[in-house]
N, C-alpha and C positions, 0 to 999 in steps of 0.2 A: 649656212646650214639649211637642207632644208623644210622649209616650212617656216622657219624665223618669219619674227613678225617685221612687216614692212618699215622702211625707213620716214619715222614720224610718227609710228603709231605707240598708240597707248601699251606699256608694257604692267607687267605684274610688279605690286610695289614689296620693298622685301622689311618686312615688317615684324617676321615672326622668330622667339628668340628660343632657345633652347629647354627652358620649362613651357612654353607653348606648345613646341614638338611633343614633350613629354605628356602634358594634358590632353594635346587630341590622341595619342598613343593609349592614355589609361582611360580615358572616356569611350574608345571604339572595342577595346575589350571589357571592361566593366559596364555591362549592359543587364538585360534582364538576367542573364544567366546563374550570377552569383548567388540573387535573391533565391532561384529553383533546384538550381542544378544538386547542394548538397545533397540532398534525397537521393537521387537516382543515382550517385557516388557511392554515397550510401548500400543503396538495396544489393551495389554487385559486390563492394568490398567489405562494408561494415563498418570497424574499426579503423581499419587499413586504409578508409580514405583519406585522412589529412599526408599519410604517405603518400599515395596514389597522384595525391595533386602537386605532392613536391617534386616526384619523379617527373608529372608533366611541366613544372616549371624549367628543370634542367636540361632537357628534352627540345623546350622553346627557348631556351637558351642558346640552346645551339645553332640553329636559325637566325636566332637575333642578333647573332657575334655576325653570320655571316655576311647578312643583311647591311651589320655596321661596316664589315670591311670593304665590301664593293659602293656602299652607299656613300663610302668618305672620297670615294673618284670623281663623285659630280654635284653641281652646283647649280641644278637646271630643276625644272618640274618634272613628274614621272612616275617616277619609284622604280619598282620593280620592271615596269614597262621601259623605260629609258637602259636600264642594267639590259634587258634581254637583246633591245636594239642595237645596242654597240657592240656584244657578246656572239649575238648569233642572227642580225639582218631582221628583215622588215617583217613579213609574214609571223615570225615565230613572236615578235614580239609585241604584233597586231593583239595575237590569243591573246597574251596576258595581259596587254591593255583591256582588253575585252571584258575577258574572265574578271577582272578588278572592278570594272564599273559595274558589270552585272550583279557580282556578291553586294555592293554597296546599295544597287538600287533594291533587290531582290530582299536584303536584310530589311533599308528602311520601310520596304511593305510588311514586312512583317511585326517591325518593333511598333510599327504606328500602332497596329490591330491589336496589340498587349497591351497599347496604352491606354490604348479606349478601355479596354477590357478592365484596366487598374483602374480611371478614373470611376469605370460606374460602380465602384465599389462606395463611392460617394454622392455620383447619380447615376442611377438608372437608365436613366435613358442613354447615357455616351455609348454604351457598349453595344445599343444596335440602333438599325433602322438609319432616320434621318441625322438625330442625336450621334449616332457615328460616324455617319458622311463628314458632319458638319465640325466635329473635332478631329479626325483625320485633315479634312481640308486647312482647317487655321492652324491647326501645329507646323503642317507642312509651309503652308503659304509665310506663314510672319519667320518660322528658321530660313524660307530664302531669300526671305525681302532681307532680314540682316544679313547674310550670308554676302548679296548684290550691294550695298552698304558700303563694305570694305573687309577684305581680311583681318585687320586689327578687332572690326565690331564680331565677324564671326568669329575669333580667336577666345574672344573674352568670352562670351556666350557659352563657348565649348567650358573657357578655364572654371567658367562660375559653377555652371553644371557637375562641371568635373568635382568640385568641392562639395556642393551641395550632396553627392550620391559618397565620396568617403568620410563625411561628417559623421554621420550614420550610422556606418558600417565600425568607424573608429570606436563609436559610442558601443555598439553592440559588442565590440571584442574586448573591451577596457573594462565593461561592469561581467560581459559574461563569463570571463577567465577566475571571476571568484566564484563562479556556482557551479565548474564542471565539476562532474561526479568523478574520481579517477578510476573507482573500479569498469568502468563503462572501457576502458581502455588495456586492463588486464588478461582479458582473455580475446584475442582478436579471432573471429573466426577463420575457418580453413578455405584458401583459394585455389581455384582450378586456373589451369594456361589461360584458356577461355573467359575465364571471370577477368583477368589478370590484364585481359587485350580488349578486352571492353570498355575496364575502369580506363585505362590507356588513353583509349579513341577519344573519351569523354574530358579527362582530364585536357589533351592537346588540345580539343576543339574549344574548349573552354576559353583558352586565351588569344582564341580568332580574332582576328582586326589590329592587332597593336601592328601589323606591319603597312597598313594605312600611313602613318605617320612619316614616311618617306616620301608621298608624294608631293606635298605641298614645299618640298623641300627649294624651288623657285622663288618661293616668299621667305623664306627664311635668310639672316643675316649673313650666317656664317655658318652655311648648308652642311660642308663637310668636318664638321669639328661638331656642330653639332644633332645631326643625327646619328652618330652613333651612340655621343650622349643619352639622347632621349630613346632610344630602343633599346640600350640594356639597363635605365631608371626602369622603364614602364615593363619589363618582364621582372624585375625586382621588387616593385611596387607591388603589381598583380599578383605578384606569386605569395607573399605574405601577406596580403589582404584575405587571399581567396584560403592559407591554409588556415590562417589562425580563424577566418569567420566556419570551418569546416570543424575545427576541434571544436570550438563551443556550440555547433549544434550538436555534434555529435557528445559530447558531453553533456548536454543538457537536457535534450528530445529526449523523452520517451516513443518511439517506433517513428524513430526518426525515417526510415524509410518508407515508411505510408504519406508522411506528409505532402500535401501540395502547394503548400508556400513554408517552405520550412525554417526560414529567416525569421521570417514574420511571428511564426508559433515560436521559434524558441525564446523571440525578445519576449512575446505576450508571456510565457515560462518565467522569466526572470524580471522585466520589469511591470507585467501586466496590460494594461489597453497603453498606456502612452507607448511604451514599447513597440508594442505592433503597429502602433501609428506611427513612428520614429522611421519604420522602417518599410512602412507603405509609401512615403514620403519620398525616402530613401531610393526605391524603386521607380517611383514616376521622374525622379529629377534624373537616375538613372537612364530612365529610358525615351526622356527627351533631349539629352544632351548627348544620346547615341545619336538620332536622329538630325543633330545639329552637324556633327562630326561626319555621318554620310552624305549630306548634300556640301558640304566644304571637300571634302578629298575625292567624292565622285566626283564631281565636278570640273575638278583638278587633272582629273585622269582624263578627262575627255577633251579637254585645254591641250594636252600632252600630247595625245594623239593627232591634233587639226595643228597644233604648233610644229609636226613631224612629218607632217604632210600625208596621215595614214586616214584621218576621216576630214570631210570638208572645213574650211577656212573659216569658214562661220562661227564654228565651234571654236575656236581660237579667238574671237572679238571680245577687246577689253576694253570696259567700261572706261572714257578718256577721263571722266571725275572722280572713278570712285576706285580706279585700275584694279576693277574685278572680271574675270570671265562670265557676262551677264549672260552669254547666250547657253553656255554651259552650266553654269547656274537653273535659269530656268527650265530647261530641255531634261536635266536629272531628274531635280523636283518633280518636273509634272510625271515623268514617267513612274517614278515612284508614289506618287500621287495616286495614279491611275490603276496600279497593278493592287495597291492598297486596298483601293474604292472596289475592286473588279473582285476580289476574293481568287484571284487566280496565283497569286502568291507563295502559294503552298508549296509548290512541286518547283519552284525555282528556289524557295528555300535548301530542300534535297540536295538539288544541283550544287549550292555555292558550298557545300564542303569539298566538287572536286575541285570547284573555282579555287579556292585557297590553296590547296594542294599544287593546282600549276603555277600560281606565284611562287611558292615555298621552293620547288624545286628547281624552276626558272631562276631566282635569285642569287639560290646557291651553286647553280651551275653556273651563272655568270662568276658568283665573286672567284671557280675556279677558272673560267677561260681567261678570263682577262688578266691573271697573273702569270701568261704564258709570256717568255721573249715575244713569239710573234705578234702578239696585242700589244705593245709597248705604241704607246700614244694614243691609241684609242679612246683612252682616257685619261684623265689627272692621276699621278701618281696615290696612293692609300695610303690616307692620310691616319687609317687606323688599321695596324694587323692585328688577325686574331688568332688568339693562342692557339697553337700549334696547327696555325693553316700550313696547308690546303685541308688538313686530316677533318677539319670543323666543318667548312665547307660538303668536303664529300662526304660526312657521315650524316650532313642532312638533305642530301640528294637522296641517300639510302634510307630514312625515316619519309620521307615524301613519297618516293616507289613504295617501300613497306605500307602506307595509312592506304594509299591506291588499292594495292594487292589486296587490303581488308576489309572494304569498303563493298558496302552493300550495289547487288543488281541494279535495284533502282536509279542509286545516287551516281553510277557508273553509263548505266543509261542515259539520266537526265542531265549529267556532266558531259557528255557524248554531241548529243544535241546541241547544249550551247556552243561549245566549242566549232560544232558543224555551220550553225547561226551565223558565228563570229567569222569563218573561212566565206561564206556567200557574201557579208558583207564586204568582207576586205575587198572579192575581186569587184564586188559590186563598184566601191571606192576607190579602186584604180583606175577601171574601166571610165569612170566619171570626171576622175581626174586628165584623162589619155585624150580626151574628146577637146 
C-alpha cells in the first residue's frame, strides 16, 4: 500500500477498545457547548427546544448509521479520510483529510481561550496577558506529552475527563427534574420556517466532533465491530444528555434566554453556590478533555495522510517505545498552540462548520459508492448495514448540501479558502514527493 510503513518499523500499537471509541466520541462532542448553547436554543424556540435537540439528534443519527456502515469496511487509521480515498481517489480525499485536522486544530484554539477564560473565574489572571499565555501553553504542552506516552495514557485521560464533565451534568438532571416547573411547558410559543431552521443549524452543530472517533480506528482492537458500536453509543449518549439537561433549564430558568452561562444559573436555582460550582467544574474538565481528544485524533489524521503518501513520511514516524505518532503529535499541538497564543483563531472557527459539512457528506457519499458491484474489494466487506441503506446514506448527503445551502457568506467564504489552502498544499506535496 502506498505509504505503509517500512519493513521493521515501529507500527501503531492497537490498544483501544470499544467504550474508549465511545469516550473519545462523547468527550469530542460534549464540550463547552452544552454548558452555553441552552440559551440560545432557547431565545429562537422557547419551549420547543428540548424538541428542537431531539430532532437534531435523529438528524445525526442518520450520519452516524452511515458513518458506521462504511466505517465497519476498514481496519486502518483515517476515518473519513481513508472512506473518501478508496471511494473517490487521492485529491478528493486529501480536502477531507485536511478539512479534519483543520476543525480539530482550529477548535482546540478555541477551546483552550474558553478555558482560560473559565479558569479566571477562579484567578484572574489566567484569562489574560501572561497568565493566559502560560495556561494555554501547559494545558497544551502536558495533554501532548501524555498523548507521545502512548495511546492507552491518552485514551485514559480522554475516558477520565469524559467522566468527570457527565458526573455533573448527571447530578444536574437527577436533582433538577424535581424542580421543573410544568407550566413553563404548557404554552409553547409560535415558530416561524426561519426560527425553525435556525434552532436546526444549532441543534446539528451542536453534536460536531463525535465523528472524530473513526479516526484512531488503527489503534483499536477490533476496528470494525467496533466503531460502529461507539458512534451510535455516543449519538444516544449526547442526545439524552443534551435534551434532558435542556428540559431542566428550561424548566427551571427564569428568562432563560438572557442567560450567559445558563447551566451554571440554573444549578445555582436549584442547588445554590455548590451547584454552580458543580457545574463550573463540570465545564473545565469538559473543556480539557476536549482538548485532550483534539491533539489524539488530529494527530491521527495527519499519521493517515503521511502513512498514504498524501503529506510527507515524517508525519507518519512512530515513536519505536511508546508506538505513537510523535512527529504528528507535536506538529498538531504546537500549531494549535500557536493559533491559540496568536488570537487569530476566530475566523477559522467560522470555517470549521463547512470543514465538518465536507466530512458529513464525504462519508456518506462513500458509505454509498462503495456499495456498488463495481467497488467490490475495494474494501472489506460491511460488517454493519444500516437500515434501509442506501436510502440513510443518501438522505444525509441531502442534509450536508441542505446545512451548505444555509450557511452563512462568511462561513462559506472562510470554508472556501481552506479548502483552496488544502488544494496548494496537496500539489505542493506531490510536487515534493515527484522530485
Amino acid at each position: 500500500m502506498t505509504g505503509s510503513a517500512p519493513r521493521g518499523a515501529a507500527t501503531l500499537r492497537r490498544a483501544l477498545g470499544r467504550w474508549d471509541l465511545a469516550a473519545i466520541g462523547i468527550n469530542q462532542t460534549i464540550g463547552g457547548a452544552v454548558f452555553l448553547m441552552p440559551s440560545q436554543i432557547a431565545a429562537v424556540v422557547g419551549a420547543w427546544s428540548p424538541i428542537a435537540i431531539l430532532g437534531g439528534t435523529l438528524v445525526t443519527m442518520v450520519v452516524a448509521v452511515s458513518l458506521a456502515e462504511v466505517g465497519s469496511r476498514f481496519d486502518t487509521t483515517g476515518g473519513p479520510y481513508l472512506y473518501a480515498r478508496t471511494a473517490f481517489g487521492r485529491f478528493p480525499a486529501f480536502e477531507v483529510g485536511w478539512m479534519q485536522w483543520f476543525a480539530r486544530v482550529s477548535s482546540h484554539a478555541s477551546v483552550a481561550n474558553g478555558l482560560a477564560l473559565a479558569l479566571g473565574y477562579y484567578w484572574a489572571g489566567a484569562a489574560q496577558g501572561a497568565g493566559r499565555a502560560a495556561v494555554i501553553t501547559a494545558i497544551t504542552a502536558a495533554l501532548a506529552i501524555i498523548n507521545v506516552l502512548g495511546v492507552r495514557q491518552g485514551a485514559r485521560t480522554v475516558n477520565l475527563l469524559t467522566i468527570s464533565k457527565l458526573v455533573p451534568l448527571g447530578l444536574f438532571v437527577l436533582v433538577g427534574v424535581f424542580f421543573i416547573s410544568p407550566h413553563r411547558f404548557t404554552v409553547p410559543p409560535a415558530v416561524t420556517v426561519e426560527q425553525a431552521s435556525t434552532a436546526a443549524l444549532l441543534t446539528i452543530f451542536l453534536f460536531g466532533g463525535y465523528e472524530v472517533l473513526t479516526v484512531p480506528a488503527g489503534e483499536s482492537t477490533d476496528p470494525r465491530r467496533q466503531v460502529p458500536f461507539a458512534l451510535i453509543t455516543t449519538v444516544v449518549v449526547v442526545g439524552a444528555i443534551t435534551i434532558l439537561c435542556q428540559l431542566v433549564a428550561v424548566g427551571t430558568l427564569d428568562n432563560l434566554a438572557a442567560s450567559t452561562t445558563p447551566l451554571a444559573d440554573a444549578a445555582a436555582a436549584i442547588m445554590g453556590g455548590p451547584g454552580a460550582l458543580l457545574i463550573g467544574f463540570g465545564a473545565i474538565a469538559s473543556m480539557t478533555g476536549n482538548l485532550a481528544g483534539q491533539i489524539l485524533t488530529g494527530s491521527r489524521m495527519l499519521y493517515a495522510l503521511a502513512e498514504q503518501g498524501d503529506l510527507p513520511r515524517v508525519f507518519g514516524h512512530v515513536h519505536p517505545r511508546y508506538r505513537t505518532p510523535i512527529v504528528a503529535i507535536l506538529f498538531t499541538a504546537g500549531v494549535a498552540l500557536a493559533l491559540a497564543l496568536s488570537g487569530t483563531f476566530a475566523w477559522l472557527a467560522i470555517a470549521s462548520a463547512i470543514a465538518r459539512l465536507v466530512v458529513y457528506g464525504a462519508s456518506c457519499g462513500a458509505a454509498v459508492a462503495l456499495r456498488r458491484p463495481g467497488n467490490a474489494g475495494r474494501a472489506g466487506a460491511a460488517l454493519f448495514t444500516s437500515p434501509l441503506s442506501p436510502l440513510l446514506p443518501v438522505l444525509g448527503i441531502a442534509i450536508a448540501v441542505l446545512l451548505v445551502a444555509t450557511a452563512s457568506r462568511v462561513q462559506l467564504l472562510a470554508g472556501g479558502a481552506v479548502l483552496a489552502a488544502g488544494a496548494v498544499l496537496f500539489v505542493a506535496a506531490r510536487r515534493g514527493a515527484a522530485r
